[in-house]
N, C-alpha and C positions, 0 to 999 in steps of 0.2 A: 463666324469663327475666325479670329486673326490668325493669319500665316505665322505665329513666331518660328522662334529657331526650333522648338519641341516639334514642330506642327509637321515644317519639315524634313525636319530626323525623321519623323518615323513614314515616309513616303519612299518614293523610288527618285534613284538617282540617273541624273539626265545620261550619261553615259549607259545605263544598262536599259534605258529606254527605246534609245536609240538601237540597241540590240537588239529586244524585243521587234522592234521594227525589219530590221534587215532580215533577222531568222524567218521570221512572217513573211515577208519580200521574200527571200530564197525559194520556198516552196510554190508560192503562185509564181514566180518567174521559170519554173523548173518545168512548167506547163501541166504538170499533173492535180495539179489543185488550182482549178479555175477562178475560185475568190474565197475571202472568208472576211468575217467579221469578228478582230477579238476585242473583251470589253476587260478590265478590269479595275479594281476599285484598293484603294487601304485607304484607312479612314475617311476622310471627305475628298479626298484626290481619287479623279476617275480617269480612265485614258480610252479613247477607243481608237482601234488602227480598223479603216475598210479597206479591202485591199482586191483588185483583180475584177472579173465580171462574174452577172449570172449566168451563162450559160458558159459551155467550154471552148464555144469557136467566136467569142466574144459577145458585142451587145453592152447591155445596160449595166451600170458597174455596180459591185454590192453597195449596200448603203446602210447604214448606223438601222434603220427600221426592215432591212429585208428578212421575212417571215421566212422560219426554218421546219422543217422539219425533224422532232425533236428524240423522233425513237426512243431508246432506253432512257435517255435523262428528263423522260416524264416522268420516271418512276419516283424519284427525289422530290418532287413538286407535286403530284397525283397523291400521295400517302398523306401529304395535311390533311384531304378530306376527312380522313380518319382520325387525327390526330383532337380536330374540331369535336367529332362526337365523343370522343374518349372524355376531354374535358367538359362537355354537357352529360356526362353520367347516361348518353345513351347508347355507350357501348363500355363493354368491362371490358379489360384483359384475358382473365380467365373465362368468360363467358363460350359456351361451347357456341358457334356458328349456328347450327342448325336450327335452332331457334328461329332464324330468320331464312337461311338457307337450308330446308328440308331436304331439299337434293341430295346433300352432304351427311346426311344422319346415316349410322348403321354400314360404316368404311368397312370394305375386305381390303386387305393386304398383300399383293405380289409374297410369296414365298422367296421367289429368286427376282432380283431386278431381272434378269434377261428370258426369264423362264413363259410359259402358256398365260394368259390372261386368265384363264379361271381354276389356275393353281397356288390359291388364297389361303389368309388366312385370317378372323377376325381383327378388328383395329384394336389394340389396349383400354383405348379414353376415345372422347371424341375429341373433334376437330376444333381446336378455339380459336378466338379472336387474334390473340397473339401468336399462332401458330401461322395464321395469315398474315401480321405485318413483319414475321421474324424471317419469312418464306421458308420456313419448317414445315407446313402442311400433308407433304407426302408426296405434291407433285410439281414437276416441273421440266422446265428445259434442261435436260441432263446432256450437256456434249461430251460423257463418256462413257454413255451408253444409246451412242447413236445406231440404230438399224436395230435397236431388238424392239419385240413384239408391241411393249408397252408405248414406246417414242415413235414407233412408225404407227400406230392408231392416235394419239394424242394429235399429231401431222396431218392423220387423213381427214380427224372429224371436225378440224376450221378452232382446233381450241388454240391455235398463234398464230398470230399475224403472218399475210404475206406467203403462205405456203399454199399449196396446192389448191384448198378448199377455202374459200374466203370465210371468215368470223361472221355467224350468226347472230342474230341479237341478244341480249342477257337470257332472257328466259331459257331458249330455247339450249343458249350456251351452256348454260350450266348446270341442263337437263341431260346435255350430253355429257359435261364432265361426271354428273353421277353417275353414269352405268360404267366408268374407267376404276378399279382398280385402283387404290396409293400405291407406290412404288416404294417407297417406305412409311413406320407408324408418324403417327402424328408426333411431331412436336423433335422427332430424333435428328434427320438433317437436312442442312440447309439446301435448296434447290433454286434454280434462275427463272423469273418473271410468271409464270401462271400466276402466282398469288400476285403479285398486284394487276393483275387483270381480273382477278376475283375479287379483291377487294374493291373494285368500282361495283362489283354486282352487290356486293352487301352493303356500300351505301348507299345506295339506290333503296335497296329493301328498308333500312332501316330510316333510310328519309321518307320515302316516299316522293322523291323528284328523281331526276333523271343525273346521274353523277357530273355531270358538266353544269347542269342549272344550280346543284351544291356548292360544284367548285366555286363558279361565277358569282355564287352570293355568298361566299363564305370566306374566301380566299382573294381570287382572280380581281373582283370589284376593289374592295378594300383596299386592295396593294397596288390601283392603277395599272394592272395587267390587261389593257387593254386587247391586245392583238394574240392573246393565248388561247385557242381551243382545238376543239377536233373536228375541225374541217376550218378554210380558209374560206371568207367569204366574197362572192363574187368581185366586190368592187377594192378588193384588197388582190386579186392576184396575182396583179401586176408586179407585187412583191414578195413573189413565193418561185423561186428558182426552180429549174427540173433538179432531180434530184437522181447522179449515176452510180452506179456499179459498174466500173472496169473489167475490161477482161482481165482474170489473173496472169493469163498466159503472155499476152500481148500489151497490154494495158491501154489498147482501145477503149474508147468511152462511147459506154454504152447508154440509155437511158431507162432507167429502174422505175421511174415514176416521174410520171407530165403533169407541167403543172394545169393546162386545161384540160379538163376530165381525165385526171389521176386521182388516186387513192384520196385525198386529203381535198379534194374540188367540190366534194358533198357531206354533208351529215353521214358518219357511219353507219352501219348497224350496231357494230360495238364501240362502244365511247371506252376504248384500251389505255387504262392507268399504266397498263404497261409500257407501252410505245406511242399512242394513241396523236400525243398533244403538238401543236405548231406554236413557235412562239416566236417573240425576238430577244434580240441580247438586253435590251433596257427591261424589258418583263424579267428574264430572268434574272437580272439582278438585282431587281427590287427583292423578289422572294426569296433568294441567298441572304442580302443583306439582312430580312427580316429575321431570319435564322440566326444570324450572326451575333443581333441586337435581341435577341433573347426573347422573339416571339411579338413584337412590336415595329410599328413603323409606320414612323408621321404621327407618330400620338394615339396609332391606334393598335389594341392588342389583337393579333389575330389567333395566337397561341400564345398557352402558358408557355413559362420559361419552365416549368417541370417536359412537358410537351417537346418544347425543342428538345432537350436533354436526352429524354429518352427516345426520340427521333434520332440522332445524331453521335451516339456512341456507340460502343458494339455492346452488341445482343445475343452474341451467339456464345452458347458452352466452348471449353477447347476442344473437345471432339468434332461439333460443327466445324466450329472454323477451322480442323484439320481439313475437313471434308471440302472446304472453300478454296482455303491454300494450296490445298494438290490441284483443284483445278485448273486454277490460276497458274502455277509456275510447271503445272504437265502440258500446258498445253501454248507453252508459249509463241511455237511458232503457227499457231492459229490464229491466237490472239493479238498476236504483233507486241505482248506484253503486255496489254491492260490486265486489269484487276488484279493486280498484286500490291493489297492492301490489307491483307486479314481479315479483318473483319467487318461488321455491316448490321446497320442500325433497320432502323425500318425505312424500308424501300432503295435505302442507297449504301453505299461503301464508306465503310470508316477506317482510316488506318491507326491498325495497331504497331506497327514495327515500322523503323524506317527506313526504307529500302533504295529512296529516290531523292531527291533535294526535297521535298513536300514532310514536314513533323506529320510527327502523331498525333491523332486527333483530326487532321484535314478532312471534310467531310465531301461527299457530292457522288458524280456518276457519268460516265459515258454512254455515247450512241453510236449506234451500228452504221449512222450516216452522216456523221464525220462530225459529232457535237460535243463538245465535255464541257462538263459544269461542276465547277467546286469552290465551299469554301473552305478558309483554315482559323478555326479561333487564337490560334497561336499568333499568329502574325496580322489578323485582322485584314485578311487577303479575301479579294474574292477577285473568279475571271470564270470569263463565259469563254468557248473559241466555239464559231460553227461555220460549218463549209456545209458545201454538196453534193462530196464524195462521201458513197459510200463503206466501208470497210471491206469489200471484197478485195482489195489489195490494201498492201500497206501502210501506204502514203498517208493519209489521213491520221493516223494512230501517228505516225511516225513526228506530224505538223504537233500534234494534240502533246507528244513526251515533250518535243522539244518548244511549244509554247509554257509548260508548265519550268523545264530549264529556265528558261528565260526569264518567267517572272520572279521564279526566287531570285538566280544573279541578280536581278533587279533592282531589289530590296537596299534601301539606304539606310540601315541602324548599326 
């Protein structure tokens, strides 16, 4: 491709690079963010800054390949597998779940979200396919209805990550999700991450492999994603940082997860589309970019361009997305302010309103351990940023607003 003057216009300009860099530098020099790696791309111009080390009392410095752990922004990347069978006509839309997931046939209803567990009442319809990739289903992580009955058993019986009872394997997982109760009818609102932790168990069922051996041959291969799965393998861990949670109080650094024999050192028992995936910044940009370029990449198609489409716009009624919106801007001094985007395609966040320097339309997702991935069709943008700090303090979210500043100022048109 020649550099002309077009080619350049529409790239970033050396001055807001440079920015990009120092805001980056600010925050690893501030000591609270040990290192990070940010990637990002418009049109054939890519930039990567590595900045700082792995660990927090120094050591080996990040590098363009250190393996992240990927939390929520698996879920953006996890949902192709489904998006694959939709376009082989071996999954519908409308199709009720249960078919494949019998678990799931014959839903009771919470009468009250906060009320008795066996004060139900029949489901309307069943559960569908779409109900799964819109995270309408009925259930899920509600953090505004933390401590009643329904969220403290969904916690106790290992159905999310990282809590008290560690995630059983699918079977047995979603043996247990059946005897739970929906929190609401199928299809009415939207809720956070159980469905795409469900959705690896229905493709599984309806492959017949194991959702990571789908991914790997259907996705992960194809796009040169080498270094993406759910679990890091031995002779790789040398590029897989601890990964902390801060004291809130103090903001000591704590260690949340080691990388020899931590969470991510072995094969799961649940391969979690939710949070599940490890990857790096050049994996994840291939499969942004592929979304970008409308479902191809390098000549080869991995999804329709109908596919991305409806992966990447919103999905949700106005009434959902009321129900998303309040969470988002009720709960901001939780959240440090992510997700305030409206609305949300399958598996990730799509904004509808503009709230931030980021248009409408921007697609992508964040992680609870200090990762954001988006891209924007408008601008032909894409950026990885991943550290490994976790979100129990603010910092991180705080690196992730103002990497996403940065790269718009950036912007040379």
């Amino acid at each position: 491709m020649s550099m002309g003057f077009a080619d350049q216009h529409r790239g970033f300009s050396k001055a807001g690079l440079q920015r990009v860099r120092d805001v980056l530098a600010r925050h690893v020099d501030s000591g609270r963010i040990p290192g990070a790696v940010a990637l990002f791309s418009r049109g054939e111009e890519t930039h990567v800054e590595e900045l700082g080390t792995m660990r927090h009392d120094g050591g080996a410095p990040m590098r363009r390949d250190t393996i992240f752990r990927m939390a929520s922004t698996s879920k953006p990347v996890s949902v192709s597998a489904a998006m694959v069978l939709l376009d082989e006509c071996r999954l519908r839309l409308d199709d009720p779940v249960q078919e494949w997931l019998p678990e799931l046939a014959d839903r009771q209803v919470l009468k009250r979200l906060d009320g008795p567990l066996d004060e139900t009442e029949p489901a309307r319809r069943p559960i569908t396919v779409r109900d799964v990739l819109t995270s309408t289903f009925g259930l899920g992580m509600d953090m505004t209805s933390l401590g009643t009955p329904i969220m403290n058993t969904v916690f106790e019986r290992g159905l999310t990550p990282n809590l008290p009872e560690p995630m059983p394997a699918p079977d047995e997982w979603i043996r247990r999700l059946g005897e739970l109760p929906l929190m609401h009818q199928p299809g009415e609102r939207w809720q956070y991450h159980i469905a795409s932790d469900l959705l690896g168990v229905l493709v599984a069922r309806v492959t017949g492999q194991s959702y990571e051996k789908f991914l790997q041959e259907r996705v992960f291969g194809p796009l040169g994603m080498k270094d993406t799965g759910f679990h890091v393998p031995a002779d790789r861990m040398d590029r897989l940082p601890p990964l902390y949670a801060p004291d809130p109080q103090t903001g000591e650094f704590h260690v949340w997860d080691e990388t020899e024999g931590g969470r991510h050192s072995a094969p799961p028992a649940f391969q979690g589309g939710g949070g599940g995936l490890n990857s790096t910044a050049d994996d994840y940009h291939a499969y942004f970019r592929m979304l970008l370029n409308g479902g191809s990449h390098g000549g080869e198609r991995i999804l329709s361009r109908a596919a991305v489409e409806l992966m990447t716009t919103n999905r949700l009624t106005p009434e959902q997305q009321a129900a998303r919106h309040e969470l988002a801007t009720s709960n901001v001094h939780i959240s440090h302010g992510q997700g305030q985007h409206g609305g949300w395609g399958f598996g990730m966040a799509v904004r509808t309103y503009r709230g931030d320097y980021a248009p409408v339309g921007q697609f992508g997702w964040d992680g609870g351990s200090g990762t954001s991935t988006y891209a924007d069709p408008v601008n032909g943008l894409t950026g990885i940023l991943l550290t490994q700090v976790g979100a129990s303090v603010p910092d991180p979210v705080r690196l992730m607003h103002d990497f996403w500043t940065t790269l718009y100022q950036a912007m040379d048109d």
